[in-house]
Structures are given as structure tokens and as C-alpha cells.
C-alpha positions in Angstrom: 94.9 -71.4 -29.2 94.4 -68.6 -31.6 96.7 -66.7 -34.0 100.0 -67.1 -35.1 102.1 -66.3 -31.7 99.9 -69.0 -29.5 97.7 -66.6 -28.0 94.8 -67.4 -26.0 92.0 -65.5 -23.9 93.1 -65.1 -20.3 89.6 -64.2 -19.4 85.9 -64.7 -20.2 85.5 -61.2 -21.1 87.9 -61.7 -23.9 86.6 -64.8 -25.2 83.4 -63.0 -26.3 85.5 -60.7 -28.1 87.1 -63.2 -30.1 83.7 -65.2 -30.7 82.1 -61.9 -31.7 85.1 -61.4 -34.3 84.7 -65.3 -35.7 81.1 -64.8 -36.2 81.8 -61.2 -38.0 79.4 -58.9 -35.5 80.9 -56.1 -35.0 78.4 -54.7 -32.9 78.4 -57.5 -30.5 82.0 -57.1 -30.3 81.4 -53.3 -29.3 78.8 -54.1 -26.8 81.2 -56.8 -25.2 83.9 -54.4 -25.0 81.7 -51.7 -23.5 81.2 -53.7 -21.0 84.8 -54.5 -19.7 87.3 -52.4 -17.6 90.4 -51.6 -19.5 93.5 -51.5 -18.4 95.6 -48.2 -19.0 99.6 -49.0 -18.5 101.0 -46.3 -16.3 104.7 -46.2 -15.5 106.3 -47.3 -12.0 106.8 -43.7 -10.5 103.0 -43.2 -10.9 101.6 -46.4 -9.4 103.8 -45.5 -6.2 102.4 -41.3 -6.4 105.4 -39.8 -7.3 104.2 -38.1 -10.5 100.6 -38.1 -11.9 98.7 -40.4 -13.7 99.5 -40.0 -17.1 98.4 -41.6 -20.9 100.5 -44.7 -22.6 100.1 -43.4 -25.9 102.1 -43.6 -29.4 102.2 -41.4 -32.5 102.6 -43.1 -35.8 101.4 -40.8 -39.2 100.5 -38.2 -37.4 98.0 -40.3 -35.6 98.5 -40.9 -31.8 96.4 -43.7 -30.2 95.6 -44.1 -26.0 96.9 -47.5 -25.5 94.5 -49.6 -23.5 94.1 -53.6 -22.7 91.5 -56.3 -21.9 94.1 -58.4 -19.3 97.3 -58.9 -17.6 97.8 -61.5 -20.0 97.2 -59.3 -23.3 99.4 -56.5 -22.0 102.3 -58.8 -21.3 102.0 -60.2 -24.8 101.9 -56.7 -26.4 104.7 -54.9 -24.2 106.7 -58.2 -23.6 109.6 -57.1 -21.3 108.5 -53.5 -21.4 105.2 -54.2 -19.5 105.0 -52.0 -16.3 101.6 -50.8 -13.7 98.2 -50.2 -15.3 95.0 -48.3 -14.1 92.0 -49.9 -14.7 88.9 -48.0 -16.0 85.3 -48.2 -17.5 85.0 -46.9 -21.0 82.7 -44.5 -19.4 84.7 -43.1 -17.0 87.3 -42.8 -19.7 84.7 -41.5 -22.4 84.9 -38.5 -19.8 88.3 -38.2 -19.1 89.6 -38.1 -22.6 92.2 -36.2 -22.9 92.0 -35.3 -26.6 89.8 -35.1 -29.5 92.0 -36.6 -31.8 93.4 -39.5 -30.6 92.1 -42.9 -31.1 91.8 -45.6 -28.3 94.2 -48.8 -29.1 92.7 -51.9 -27.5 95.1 -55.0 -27.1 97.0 -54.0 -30.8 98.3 -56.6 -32.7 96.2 -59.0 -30.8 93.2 -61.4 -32.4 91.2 -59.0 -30.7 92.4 -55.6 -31.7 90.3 -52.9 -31.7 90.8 -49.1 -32.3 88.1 -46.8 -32.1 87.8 -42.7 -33.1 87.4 -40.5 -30.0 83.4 -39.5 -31.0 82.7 -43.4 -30.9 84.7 -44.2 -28.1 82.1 -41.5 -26.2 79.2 -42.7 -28.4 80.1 -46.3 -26.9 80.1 -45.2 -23.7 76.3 -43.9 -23.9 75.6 -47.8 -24.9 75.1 -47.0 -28.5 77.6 -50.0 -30.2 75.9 -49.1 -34.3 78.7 -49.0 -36.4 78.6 -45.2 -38.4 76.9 -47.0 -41.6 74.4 -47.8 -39.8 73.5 -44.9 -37.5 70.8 -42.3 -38.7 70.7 -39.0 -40.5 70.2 -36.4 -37.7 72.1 -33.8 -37.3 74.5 -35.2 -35.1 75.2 -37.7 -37.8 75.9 -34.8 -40.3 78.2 -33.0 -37.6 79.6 -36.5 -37.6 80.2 -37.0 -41.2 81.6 -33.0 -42.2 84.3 -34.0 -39.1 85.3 -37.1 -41.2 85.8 -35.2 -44.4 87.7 -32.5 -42.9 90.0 -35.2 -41.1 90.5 -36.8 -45.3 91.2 -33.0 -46.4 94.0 -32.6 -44.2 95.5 -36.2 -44.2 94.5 -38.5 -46.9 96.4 -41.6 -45.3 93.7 -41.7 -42.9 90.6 -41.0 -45.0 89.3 -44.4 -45.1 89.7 -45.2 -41.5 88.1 -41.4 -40.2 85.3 -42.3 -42.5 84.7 -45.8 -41.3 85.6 -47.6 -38.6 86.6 -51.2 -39.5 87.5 -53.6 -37.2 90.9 -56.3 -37.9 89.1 -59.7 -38.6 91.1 -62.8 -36.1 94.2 -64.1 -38.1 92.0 -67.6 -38.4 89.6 -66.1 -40.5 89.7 -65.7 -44.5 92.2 -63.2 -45.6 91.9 -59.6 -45.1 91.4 -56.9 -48.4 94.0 -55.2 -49.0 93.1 -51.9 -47.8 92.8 -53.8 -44.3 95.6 -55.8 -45.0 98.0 -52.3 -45.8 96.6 -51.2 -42.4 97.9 -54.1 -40.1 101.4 -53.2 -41.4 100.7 -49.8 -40.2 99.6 -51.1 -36.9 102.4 -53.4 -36.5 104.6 -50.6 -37.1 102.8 -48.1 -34.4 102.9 -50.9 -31.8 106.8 -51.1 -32.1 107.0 -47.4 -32.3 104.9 -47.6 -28.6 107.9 -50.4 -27.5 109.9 -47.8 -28.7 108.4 -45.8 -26.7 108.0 -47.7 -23.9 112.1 -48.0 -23.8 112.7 -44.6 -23.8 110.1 -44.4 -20.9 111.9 -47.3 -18.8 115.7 -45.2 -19.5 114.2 -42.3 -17.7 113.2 -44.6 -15.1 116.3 -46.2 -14.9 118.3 -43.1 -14.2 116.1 -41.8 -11.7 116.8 -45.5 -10.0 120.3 -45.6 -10.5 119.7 -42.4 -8.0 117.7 -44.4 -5.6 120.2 -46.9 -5.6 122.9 -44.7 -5.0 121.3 -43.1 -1.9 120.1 -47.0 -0.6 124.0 -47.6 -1.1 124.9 -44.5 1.4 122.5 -45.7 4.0 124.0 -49.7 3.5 127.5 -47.9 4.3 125.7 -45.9 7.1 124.9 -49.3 8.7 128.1 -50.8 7.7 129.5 -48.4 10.0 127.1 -48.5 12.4 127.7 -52.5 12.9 131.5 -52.1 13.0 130.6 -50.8 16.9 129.4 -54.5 17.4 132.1 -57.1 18.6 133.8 -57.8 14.8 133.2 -62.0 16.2 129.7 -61.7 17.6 127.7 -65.0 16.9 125.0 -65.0 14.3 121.3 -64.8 14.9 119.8 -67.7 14.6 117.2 -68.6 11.9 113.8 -67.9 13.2 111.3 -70.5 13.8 107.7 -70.2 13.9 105.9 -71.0 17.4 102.3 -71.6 15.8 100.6 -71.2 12.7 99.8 -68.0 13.3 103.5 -66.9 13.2 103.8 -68.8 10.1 101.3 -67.1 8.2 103.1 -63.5 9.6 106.3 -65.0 8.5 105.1 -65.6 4.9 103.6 -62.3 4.8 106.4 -59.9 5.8 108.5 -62.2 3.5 106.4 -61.0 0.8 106.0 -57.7 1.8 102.3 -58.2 2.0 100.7 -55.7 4.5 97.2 -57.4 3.7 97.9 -60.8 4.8 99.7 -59.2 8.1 96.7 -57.3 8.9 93.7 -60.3 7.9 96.1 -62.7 10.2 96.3 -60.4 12.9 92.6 -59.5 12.9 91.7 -63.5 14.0 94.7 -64.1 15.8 94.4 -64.1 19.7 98.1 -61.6 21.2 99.4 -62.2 24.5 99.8 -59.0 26.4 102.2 -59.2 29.7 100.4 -58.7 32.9 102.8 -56.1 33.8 101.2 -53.9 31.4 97.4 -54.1 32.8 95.9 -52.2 35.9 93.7 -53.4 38.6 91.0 -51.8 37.2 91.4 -53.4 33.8 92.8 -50.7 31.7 96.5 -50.9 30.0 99.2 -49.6 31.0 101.5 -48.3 28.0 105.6 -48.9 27.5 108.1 -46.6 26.5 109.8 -47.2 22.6 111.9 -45.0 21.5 110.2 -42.0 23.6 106.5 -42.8 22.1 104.1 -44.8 24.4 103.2 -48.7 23.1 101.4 -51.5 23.9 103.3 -54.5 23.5 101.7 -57.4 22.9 103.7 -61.1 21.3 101.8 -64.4 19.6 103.7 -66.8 21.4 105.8 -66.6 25.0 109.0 -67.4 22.9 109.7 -63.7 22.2 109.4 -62.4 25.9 112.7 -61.5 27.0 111.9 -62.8 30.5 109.4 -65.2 32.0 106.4 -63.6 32.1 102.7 -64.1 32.6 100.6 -63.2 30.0 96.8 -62.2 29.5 95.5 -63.6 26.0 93.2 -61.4 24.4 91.7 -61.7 20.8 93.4 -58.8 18.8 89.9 -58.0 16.7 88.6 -56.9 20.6 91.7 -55.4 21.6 92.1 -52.2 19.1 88.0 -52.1 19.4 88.9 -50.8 22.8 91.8 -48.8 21.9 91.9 -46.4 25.2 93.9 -44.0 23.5 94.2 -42.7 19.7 97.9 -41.3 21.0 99.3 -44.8 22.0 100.8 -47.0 19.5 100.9 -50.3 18.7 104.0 -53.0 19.0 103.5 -56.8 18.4 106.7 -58.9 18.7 109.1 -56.4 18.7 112.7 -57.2 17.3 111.4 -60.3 15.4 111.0 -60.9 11.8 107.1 -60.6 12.3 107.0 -57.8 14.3 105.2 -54.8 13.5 104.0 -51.2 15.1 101.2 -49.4 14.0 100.0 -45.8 15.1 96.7 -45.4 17.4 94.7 -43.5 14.3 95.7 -46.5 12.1 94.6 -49.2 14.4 91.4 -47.5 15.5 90.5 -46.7 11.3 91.1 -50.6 11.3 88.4 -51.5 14.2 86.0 -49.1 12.4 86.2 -51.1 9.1 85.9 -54.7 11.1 82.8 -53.4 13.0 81.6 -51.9 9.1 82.1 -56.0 7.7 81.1 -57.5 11.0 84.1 -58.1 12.3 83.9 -56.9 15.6 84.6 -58.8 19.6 81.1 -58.1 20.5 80.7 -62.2 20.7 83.6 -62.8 22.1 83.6 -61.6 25.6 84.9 -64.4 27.2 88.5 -64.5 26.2 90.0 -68.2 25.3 93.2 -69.0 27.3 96.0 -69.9 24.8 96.5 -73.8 24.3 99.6 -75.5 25.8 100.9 -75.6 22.5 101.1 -71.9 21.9 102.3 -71.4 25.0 105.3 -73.6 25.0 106.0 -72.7 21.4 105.4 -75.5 19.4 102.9 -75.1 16.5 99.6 -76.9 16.4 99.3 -80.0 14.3 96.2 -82.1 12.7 95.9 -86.0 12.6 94.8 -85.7 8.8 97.5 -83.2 7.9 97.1 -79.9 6.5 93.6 -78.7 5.5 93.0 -77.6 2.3 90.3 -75.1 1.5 87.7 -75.9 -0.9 87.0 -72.6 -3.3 83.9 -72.1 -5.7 83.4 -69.9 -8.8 79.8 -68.9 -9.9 80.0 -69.3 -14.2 77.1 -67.6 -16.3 75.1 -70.0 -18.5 76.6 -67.9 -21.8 79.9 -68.7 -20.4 79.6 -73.0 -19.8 80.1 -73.6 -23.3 83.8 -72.5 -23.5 84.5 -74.7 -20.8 82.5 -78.0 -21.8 83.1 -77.5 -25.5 86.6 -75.8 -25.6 88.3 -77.6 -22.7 88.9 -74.7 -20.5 90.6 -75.2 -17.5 91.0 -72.1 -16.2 89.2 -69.3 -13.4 89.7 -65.6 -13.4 88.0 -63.3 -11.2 86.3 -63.3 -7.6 86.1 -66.6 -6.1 84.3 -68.0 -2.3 85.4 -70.4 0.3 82.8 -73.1 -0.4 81.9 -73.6 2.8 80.9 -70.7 3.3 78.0 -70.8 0.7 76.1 -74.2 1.4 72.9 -72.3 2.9 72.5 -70.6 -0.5 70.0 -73.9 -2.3 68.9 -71.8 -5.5 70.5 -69.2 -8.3 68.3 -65.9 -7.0 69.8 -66.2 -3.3 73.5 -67.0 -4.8 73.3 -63.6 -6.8 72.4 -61.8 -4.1 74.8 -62.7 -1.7 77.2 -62.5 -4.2 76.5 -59.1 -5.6 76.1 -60.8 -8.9 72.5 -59.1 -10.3 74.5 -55.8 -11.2 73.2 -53.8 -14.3 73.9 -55.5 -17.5 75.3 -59.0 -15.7 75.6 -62.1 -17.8 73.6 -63.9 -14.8 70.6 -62.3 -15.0 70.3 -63.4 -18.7 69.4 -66.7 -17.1 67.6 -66.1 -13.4 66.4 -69.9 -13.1 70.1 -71.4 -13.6 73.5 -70.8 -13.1 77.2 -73.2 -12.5 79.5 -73.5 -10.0 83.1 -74.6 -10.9 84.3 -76.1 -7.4 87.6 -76.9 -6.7 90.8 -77.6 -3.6 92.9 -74.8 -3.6 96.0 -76.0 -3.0 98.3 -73.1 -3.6 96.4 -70.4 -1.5 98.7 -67.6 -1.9 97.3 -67.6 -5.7 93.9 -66.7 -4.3 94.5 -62.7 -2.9 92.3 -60.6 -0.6 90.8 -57.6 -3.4 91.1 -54.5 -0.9 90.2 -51.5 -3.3 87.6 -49.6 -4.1 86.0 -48.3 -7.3 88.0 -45.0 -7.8 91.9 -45.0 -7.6 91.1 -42.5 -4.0 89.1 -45.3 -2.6 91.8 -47.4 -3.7 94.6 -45.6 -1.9 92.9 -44.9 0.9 92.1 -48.8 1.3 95.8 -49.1 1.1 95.3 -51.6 -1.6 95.1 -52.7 -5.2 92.0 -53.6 -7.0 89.8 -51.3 -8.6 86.5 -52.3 -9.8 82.9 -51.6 -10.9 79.9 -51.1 -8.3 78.7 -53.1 -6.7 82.8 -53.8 -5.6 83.5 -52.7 -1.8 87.1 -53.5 -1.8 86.8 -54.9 1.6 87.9 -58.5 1.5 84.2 -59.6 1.6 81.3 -60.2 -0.9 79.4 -57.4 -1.6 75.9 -58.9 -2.0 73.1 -56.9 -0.5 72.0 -60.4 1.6 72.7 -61.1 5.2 75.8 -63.5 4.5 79.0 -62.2 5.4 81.0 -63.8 2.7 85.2 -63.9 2.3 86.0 -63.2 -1.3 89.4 -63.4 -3.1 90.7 -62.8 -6.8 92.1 -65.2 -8.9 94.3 -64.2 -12.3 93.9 -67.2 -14.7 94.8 -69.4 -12.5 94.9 -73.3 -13.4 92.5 -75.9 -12.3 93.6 -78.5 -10.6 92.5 -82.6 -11.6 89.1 -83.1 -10.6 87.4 -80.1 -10.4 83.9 -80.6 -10.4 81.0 -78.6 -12.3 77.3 -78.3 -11.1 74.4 -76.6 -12.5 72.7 -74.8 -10.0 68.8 -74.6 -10.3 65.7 -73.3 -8.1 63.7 -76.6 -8.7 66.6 -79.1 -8.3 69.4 -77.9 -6.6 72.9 -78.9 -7.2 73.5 -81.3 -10.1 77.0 -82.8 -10.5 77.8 -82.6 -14.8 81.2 -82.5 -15.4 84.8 -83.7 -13.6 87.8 -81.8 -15.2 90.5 -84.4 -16.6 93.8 -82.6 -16.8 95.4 -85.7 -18.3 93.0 -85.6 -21.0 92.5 -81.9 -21.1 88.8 -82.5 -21.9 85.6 -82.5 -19.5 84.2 -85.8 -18.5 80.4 -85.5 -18.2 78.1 -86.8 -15.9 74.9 -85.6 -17.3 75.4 -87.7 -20.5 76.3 -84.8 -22.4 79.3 -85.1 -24.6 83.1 -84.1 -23.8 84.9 -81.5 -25.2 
């Protein structure tokens, strides 16, 4: 718990921030903040492409500032209700984008771990180089530097001290500030409410343009008002839908929560019933007329087929590999609540990325007939009850201490199904398949050792597929909503230059559960249990015979 308004780091990025502020290095705190992705808030209309990308900024003394943050979690705490969609980018992509000269770049204001750094050390960051000014040399780009500065106090002496020296706010726990610095939080307290400010007018503009929307969705609800007055007026309701199998459950839950990725990833291993009606002799399909275009229908269970019919079960993975034609669409359970149609092109760019990950039928030529369960509708069931996946999160060595000493008890990031990581017996092969020996890494401070914070997940749907890419175009055309540094695919899977196809998901500060376990991971002795989280206690019981936070 830091600061006067209970804020804490939501991530571990951020916790070297503030321990770089508590031990007064400035430079380390540079260097930590030169390596994180910021994220730039960007209003609704241009996370859904209807205007461009633009800059959250705010102008206070003549000074404007690019407003950028660390987390989620620091944004929502700076912007409170005002918070919208963010961009996320490295400070060297944005070193090259920046947009003007004279602007400063905000980072998490009014925070513990403020920053706000001049546009030529924003770019001189970028490069790697974290000196403060005093301490850089006297070459001629150092001059350049320093004429710039005194220009800047000629024509606006508010802001002479700053444009001379960049200081850095010192953590509301630490002794009290001069007051030169002190006179200078009030001013940045005062440009973050002007950016609320700001921020408000923003939202009003958005609000107008949806009180549009709204007014044309309320001309299409009378539309079908109208159009369901042509129905008998006492018609009986529809029933509540009910589930056949698991499979239907899991495409119930995602087109309940609009989720297009958790449709697709349940489809890809689910096996679709196709009726024999719609097959040849000779083993190709035969397509069905919807609404003019030509379909193949397929269902998950028999309970949707408007008549008795018999059906050939086919894995869907090996079905759109053999896509006959790019022309013919795609229908699956058509008129239920998790139905779907897709267009050949999509469907075919979809076998294309399952062959890329290793996804593909090529194993699978015998087809599986579906169980007696699926068939008559009911949904499979387990004598031990529901299974509950195991997840694990690999922790850098320079990160244990926050959890052992502090009593952290939470994960952020990219975190692994556990079971699909047993062959990997020593810290070398688990940062390779992991994709975790990237250029300046925390775990390659420490090749011999590494943890593993392993824990039940159960509340799954906190744990998300990360399509993306590393650009907002690979993004988009990913259809998806993660974007991060190399080595990130934005495929759903580990991008680790190894063998192992491994499943990855992202977590956003989510909480522990009771009994999560710690290991340290070494080349010469394996897995070594050291620590049980106690959520009672808050603390970390050791095994090891360390001490407990």
C-alpha cells in the first residue's frame, strides 16, 4: 500500500518503478520505464476505426503533456470514471512517432510513480541512454541541448527550472519534497484535472454522437416491432435454451459475451455433425441454400435438426482444411443462440493459421463417432466433478522478493496450462519454449534459476486467449486485442523458438487463490517446493526454512 489514496502496483513492471523511487535512482527508474509498453488512452470511436488514432493530451501554462500509463490499474486511478480504450506502445516506437517537439510525456500523473519527461529525453531514452542531463557529457549535442533549455526559460520563465533539469516527484512515503518540487505537484495536480476536464468534454462529444446511434438502433427496434406484429399477437414463447454437451455450453457462454475468440478456439476442437443428406457418393459436400447463398450446415448435437436425421461426425479443425470451395459459406446450428455463419475466405484464412500453430486434421483421419451422450442430447458428466485446470507463471529471480517479503498475492501477464509444461526439467529449456530469453529479459539476469508460481484456476474466463500481434495492423487483422513486444505472435500459443506447442493466456492482476504453491526451478535440482500462499494470513509460508513475509 503506497501513498495517500491506497494505491498499489498492479504489475511487476511498476513495482520497480516505485523501488527505484524509494531508493532515489533516478536512472534506474529511467531504465525500468524504458523498458515497459505504455499505454496511450484513445477514445471509443477510435478503438472501433471510426476516426484515427489520436493523442490524450492536456495543456496547462502553456505546457501540453502526451498522457501515457504503466497499467489498467494506474489509468483507472488517474481518469476514475473518465477512463476509456488505450493503445499500447514501446517508448521507442513512440520516441518515433512523436508528434511534437514541445510537449512532454506524462506517465501515470499524480501517481507514486509519476514521471514526465522533455521530448529530447523521451528520444534520448529510447536510444537506451537513462543519464539524467547533469550527468551527460559536453559534446556538442549536449550544447545544442543546453542553448534549447535557455531559449525555452527566455520565453517562459515558469518553466525554466524544469526545461533545464529534469527532476523526478520523489513517492509520497519519502521525506518531504523542497519547495520548488513541492510548488510543482500543485501544478501537476492542477493539469491532471484540467486533462479530466478534458476528458469530459471528450466523452460529451461522444455522447451526442451516441444519442445518434441510439436513435437509429430505436428505428430498427420499431422496424422489428412491426415486423413481429405479422406473428399471431398469442404465439407461445420460445423456450429457454438448454445446452446438449459441453461443447454447446462453452458456445453458449461465448455468444453471451460477445466473445468471437472463444467461439472460434471451441469450434476448432469440437467434432460438428453434418447431415448425410448433404454428402455425395463420392465423398464430397453437397451445399444448402440460405437466403440465396450456398452453406454447409453442420449442428453439435442432433437436438437442433429439424427432422430425424443421420448424421456424419466430422472434427471441425479437418473439415474447413478441406474447404472444397472458397465461395460456399459456413452455417453451424442455424436459428439457435450458438449459431453462427462464416464466409469461405474466413474459414479457409482460419485453416491456414491452425496448420501455421499445428493445428491441423493431418492425425486425425479416422473420424470418432459421437458418444451416445451427444447424440441423445444430454451433456457429458465426470465421477469426480468438474476438472479444474492447473495454470503456472514463470517469476524472474529479481521479482521473488516482492512476493516472499511483501506478501504479494497476485499474477499479471502470460500464463501456461501446467500440464502442458512437465517435459521442461531445467530454467534454459523453460525460456525457450516460453519465448522468455528476449533482449533485455529479467530471466536471463539469472540463466541457472528461475520460479514457478503454480496455481487451480478456478474462474477460467479470467484467464483470456492474447490474439494480437505487435503493431495495431497485425492486431486488427488478428481480429483481436493484445499488442505486444517481439517475440509475441498473437496467436493463442507460446512463442518460444522450441518444439513445444504451448497454449498461453493473459491474466490482469488477478488474485491467487489459498494454496498456491512456489518452486524454484534449477538445472542441477529440479523443482523445489519453498513457499504455500496463506490467504488467511496474507503472508507466504515457507518450506525451505526461509522466513515469511
Amino acid at each position: 500500500m503506497s501513498g495517500k489514496t491506497g494505491w498499489e502496483p498492479a504489475t511487476e513492471a511498476e513495482v520497480a518503478l516505485y523501488d527505484a523511487l524509494i531508493a532515489s535512482d533516478q536512472e534506474r527508474y529511467f531504465r525500468a520505464l524504458g523498458r515497459i509498453e505504455l499505454l496511450l488512452p484513445v477514445s471509443a470511436d477510435a478503438v472501433a476505426g471510426r476516426m484515427p488514432m489520436g493523442w490524450a493530451t492536456w495543456t496547462a501554462n502553456d505546457q501540453t503533456h502526451l498522457l501515457a500509463f504503466t497499467s489498467n490499474e494506474s489509468m483507472r486511478t488517474c481518469l476514475a470514471e473518465h477512463v476509456g480504450g488505450a493503445r499500447r506502445m514501446s517508448l521507442r516506437d513512440l520516441a518515433g512517432v512523436w508528434p511534437n517537439n514541445d510537449w512532454w510525456l506524462a506517465v501515470n500523473p499524480g501517481l507514486p510513480i509519476e514521471g514526465y519527461l522533455p521530448a529530447w529525453f523521451v528520444v534520448q531514452l529510447a536510444r537506451g541512454d537513462a543519464r539524467l542531463p547533469r550527468q551527460a557529457g559536453s559534446g556538442p549535442r549536449d550544447r545544442l541541448q543546453r542553448v534549447e533549455a535557455l531559449e525555452r526559460a527566455k520565453q517562459e520563465r515558469a518553466r525554466a527550472a524544469r526545461a533545464a533539469t529534469f527532476v523526478h516527484p520523489v513517492p509520497a512515503t519519502a521525506p518531504a519534497l523542497p519547495p520548488v518540487e513541492a510548488m510543482r505537484e500543485q501544478e501537476e495536480a492542477a493539469r491532471l484535472e484540467m486533462a479530466r476536464a478534458e476528458i469530459v468534454r471528450q466523452e460529451a462529444t461522444r455522447a451526442e454522437q451516441a444519442r445518434a446511434e441510439e436513435e437509429k438502433a430505436r428505428q430498427t427496434r420499431m422496424d422489428d416491432e412491426r415486423a413481429r406484429e405479422k406473428k399471431p399477437r398469442h404465439a407461445e414463447p420460445e423456450p429457454a435454451f438448454v445446452p446438449a454437451n459441453s461443447v454447446e455450453e462453452q458456445l453458449y457462454e461465448a455468444a453471451e459475451a460477445g466473445n468471437t475468440d472463444a467461439f472460434l478456439s471451441t469450434l476448432l476442437l469440437a467434432t460438428v455433425l453434418i447431415p448425410k443428406s448433404s454428402g455425395t457418393t463420392n465423398g464430397q459436400w453437397r451445399p444448402q441454400p440460405i437466403d440465396g447463398e450456398p452453406h454447409i450446415v453442420c449442428y453439435t448435437s442432433t437436438q437442433h435438426l429439424a427432422d430425424s436425421l443421420e448424421t456424419i461426425p466430422i472434427r471441425f479443425i479437418k473439415l474447413i482444411s478441406e474447404w472444397p470451395d472458397p465461395n460456399w459459406s459456413f452455417a453451424v446450428n442455424p436459428g439457435t443462440p450458438v449459431g453462427a455463419t462464416l464466409p469461405g475466405g474466413q474459414l479457409l484464412a482460419l485453416a491456414n493459421w491452425a496448420a501455421e500453430v499445428g493445428l491441423g486434421g493431418d492425425d486425425d483421419d479416422r473420424e470418432q463417432p459421437a458418444t451416445a451422450a451427444q447424440a441423445n442430447g444430454s451433456a457429458p458428466t465426470s465421477r469426480t466433478g468438474p476438472e479444474v485446470t492447473v495454470l503456472q507463471k514463470a517469476i524472474a529471480p529479481s521479482q521473488i522478493g516482492y512476493y516472499l517479503d511483501r506478501g504479494y498475492d497476485r499474477v499479471t501477464g502470460f500464463v501456461h496450462r501446467a500440464h502442458e509444461l512437465g517435459q521442461l526439467k531445467t530454467p534454459a529449456q523453460m525460456r525457450a519454449a516460453l519465448g522468455l530469453d528476449w533482449a533485455g529479459s529479467p530471466f536471463s539476469d539469472s540463466p541457472d534459476e528461475m520460479y514457478l508460481l503454480r496455481w487451480s484456476a478456478y474462474r477460467p474466463s479470467l484467464y483470456r486467449i492474447p490474439y494480437g500481434g505487435q503493431t495495431e495492423a497485425a492486431m486488427r487483422a488478428m481480429e483481436g486485442w493484445v499488442i505486444e513486444r517481439a517475440p509475441f505472435r498473437g496467436n493463442g500459443f507460446a512463442p518460444g523458438e522450441s518444439k513445444e506447442i504451448i497454449a498461453e493466456f493473459k491474466a490482469d492482476s488477478v488474485r491467487l487463490p489459498h494454496g498456491t504453491r512456489l518452486f524454484r526451478l534449477t538445472a542441477s535440482k529440479g523443482e523445489e517446493l519453498i513457499a504455500i500462499l496463506d490467504i488467511d494470513g496474507q503472508r507466504w509460508l515457507r518450506t525451505d526454512g526461509g522466513s515469511s513475509a
